[in-house]
C-alpha positions as CSV (number, residue, x, y, z in Angstrom):
1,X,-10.1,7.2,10.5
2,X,-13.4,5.7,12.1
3,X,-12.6,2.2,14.1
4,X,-8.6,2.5,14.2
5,X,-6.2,2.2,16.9
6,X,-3.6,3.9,17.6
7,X,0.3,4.0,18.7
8,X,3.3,6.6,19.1
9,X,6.7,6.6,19.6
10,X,8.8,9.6,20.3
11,X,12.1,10.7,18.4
12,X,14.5,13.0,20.5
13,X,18.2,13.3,19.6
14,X,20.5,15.9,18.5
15,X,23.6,16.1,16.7
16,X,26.5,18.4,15.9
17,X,27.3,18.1,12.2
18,X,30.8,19.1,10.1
19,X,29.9,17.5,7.2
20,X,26.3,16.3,5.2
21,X,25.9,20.1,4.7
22,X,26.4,23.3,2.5
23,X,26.7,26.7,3.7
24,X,26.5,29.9,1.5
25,X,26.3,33.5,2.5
26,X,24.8,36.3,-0.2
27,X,25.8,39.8,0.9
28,X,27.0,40.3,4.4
29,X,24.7,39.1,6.6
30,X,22.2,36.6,4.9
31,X,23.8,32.8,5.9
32,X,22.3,29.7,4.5
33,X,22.4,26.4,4.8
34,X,21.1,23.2,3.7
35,X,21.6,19.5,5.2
36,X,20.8,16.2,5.2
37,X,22.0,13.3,7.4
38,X,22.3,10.9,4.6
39,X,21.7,6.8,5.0
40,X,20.8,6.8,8.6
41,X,18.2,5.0,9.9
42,X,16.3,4.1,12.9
43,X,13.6,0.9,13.1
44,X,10.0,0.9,15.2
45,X,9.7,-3.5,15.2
46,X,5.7,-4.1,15.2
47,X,5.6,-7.5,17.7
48,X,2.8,-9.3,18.8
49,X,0.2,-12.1,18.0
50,X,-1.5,-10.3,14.9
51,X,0.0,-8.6,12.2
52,X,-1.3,-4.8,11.7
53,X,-2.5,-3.1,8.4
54,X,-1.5,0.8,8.5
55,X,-3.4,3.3,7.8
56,X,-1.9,6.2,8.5
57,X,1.0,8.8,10.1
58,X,1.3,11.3,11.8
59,X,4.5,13.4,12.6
60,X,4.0,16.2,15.0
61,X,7.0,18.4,16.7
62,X,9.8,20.0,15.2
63,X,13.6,19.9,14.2
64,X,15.4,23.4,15.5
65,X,18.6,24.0,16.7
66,X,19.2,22.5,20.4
67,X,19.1,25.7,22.1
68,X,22.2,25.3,24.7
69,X,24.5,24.6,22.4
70,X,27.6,26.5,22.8
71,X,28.5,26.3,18.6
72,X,26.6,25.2,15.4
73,X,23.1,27.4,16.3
74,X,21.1,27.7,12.6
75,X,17.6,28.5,12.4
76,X,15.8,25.3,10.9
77,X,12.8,27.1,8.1
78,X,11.8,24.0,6.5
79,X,12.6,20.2,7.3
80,X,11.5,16.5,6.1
81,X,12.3,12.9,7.5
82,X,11.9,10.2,5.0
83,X,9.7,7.2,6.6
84,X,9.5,4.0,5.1
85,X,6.6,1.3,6.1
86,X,7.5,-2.0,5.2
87,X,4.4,-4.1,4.3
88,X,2.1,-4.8,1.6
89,X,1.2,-1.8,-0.8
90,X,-2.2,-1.9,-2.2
91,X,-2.7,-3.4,-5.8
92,X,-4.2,-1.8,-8.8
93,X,-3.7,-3.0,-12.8
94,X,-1.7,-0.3,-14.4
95,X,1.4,-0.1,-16.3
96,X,3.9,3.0,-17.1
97,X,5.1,4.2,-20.3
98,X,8.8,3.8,-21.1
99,X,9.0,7.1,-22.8
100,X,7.9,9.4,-22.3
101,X,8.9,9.2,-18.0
102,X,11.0,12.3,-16.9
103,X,10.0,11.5,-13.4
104,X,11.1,7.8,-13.8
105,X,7.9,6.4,-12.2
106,X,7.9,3.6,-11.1
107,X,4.8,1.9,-9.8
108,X,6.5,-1.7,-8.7
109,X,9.0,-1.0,-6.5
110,X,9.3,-1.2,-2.4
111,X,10.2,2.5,-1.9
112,X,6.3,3.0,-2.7
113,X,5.5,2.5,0.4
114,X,8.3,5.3,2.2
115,X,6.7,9.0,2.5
116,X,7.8,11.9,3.0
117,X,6.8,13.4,6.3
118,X,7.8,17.5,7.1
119,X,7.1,20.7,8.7
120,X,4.1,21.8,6.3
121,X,3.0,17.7,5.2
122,X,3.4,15.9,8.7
123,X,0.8,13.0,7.5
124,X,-0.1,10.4,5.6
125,X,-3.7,9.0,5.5
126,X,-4.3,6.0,3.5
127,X,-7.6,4.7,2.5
128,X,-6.1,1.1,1.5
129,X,-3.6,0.3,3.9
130,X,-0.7,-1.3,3.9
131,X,-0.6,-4.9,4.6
132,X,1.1,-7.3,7.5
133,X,3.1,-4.3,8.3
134,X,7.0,-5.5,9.8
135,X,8.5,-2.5,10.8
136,X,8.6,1.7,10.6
137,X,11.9,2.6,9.4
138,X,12.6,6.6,10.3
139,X,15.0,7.5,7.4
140,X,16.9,10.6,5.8
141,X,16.4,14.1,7.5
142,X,16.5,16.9,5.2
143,X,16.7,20.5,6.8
144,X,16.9,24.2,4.9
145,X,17.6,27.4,7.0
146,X,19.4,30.6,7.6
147,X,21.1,32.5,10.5
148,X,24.1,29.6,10.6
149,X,26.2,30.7,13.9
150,X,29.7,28.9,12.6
151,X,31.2,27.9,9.8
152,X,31.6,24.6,8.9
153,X,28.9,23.3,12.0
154,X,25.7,23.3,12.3
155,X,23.8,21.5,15.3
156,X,20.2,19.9,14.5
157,X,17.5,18.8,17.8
158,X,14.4,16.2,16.4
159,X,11.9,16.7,18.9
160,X,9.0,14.6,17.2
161,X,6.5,12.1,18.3
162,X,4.8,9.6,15.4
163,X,1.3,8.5,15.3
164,X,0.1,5.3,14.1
165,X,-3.0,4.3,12.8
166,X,-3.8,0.6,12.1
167,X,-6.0,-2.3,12.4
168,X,-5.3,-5.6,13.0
169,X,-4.7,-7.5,10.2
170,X,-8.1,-9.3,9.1
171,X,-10.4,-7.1,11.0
């Protein structure tokens, strides 16, 4: 990460939810839950004179439960925002098998360049970067938890900055 510059911008929202959820209790006391936001997005626009190659990202913070609210309190274990650089992805000659391809690689498509950032992998780090990077789209949250306060709601707090690395494009 020698020679790169850096950027951040900051995510901080929270939402009351009655649906994009599942709720499940095993014996008395043990409430689960599981969510996910769905198609959402939001879009970082890179402007300027230069185009930037990115190296890599850095997510650091948390998703909870926003403390003061009155309803929906769950306690957020695990979480993971989808986030999609659009750009160039490095090149290499390769080629996958039809059959067999449980996993249904596939090496072509745009969605290579969209990572999964979360609590316990909250960075990226390319050595190749991607190219003449556009925009940072911030996609799907996913969240797992327990303690769920009420049925049927659930209320979710991002409180997470992003780092950037990148060059400029030719440098």
């Amino acid at each position: 990460m020698d020679c790169l510059k850096s950027f951040s911008f900051r995510v901080a929202t929270n939402g009351n939810y009655t649906t994009g959820f599942k709720q499940w209790t095993v014996g008395l006391n043990n409430h689960y839950f599981a969510f996910t936001t769905g198609a959402v997005s939001s879009r970082y626009n890179i402007q300027g004179f230069k185009n930037i190659d990115v190296y890599g990202i850095d997510c650091v913070g948390t998703i909870q439960t926003l403390p003061n609210a009155p309803l929906g309190g769950v306690i957020v274990e695990d979480w993971a925002m989808d986030v999609f650089i659009n750009g160039q992805q490095p090149l290499v000659g390769g080629n996958v098998t039809a059959s067999p391809n449980f996993y249904s690689i596939d090496a072509t498509t745009g969605n290579n360049n969209e990572f999964v950032l979360s609590k316990y992998n909250n960075s990226v780090k390319l050595v190749s970067p991607i190219k003449s990077v556009q925009y940072i789209e911030l996609q799907s949250t996913q969240a797992t938890g327990y303690g769920w306060q009420t049925l049927n709601d659930i209320n979710i707090y991002w409180d997470l900055n992003f780092i950037v690395y990148y060059k400029f494009e030719g440098e």
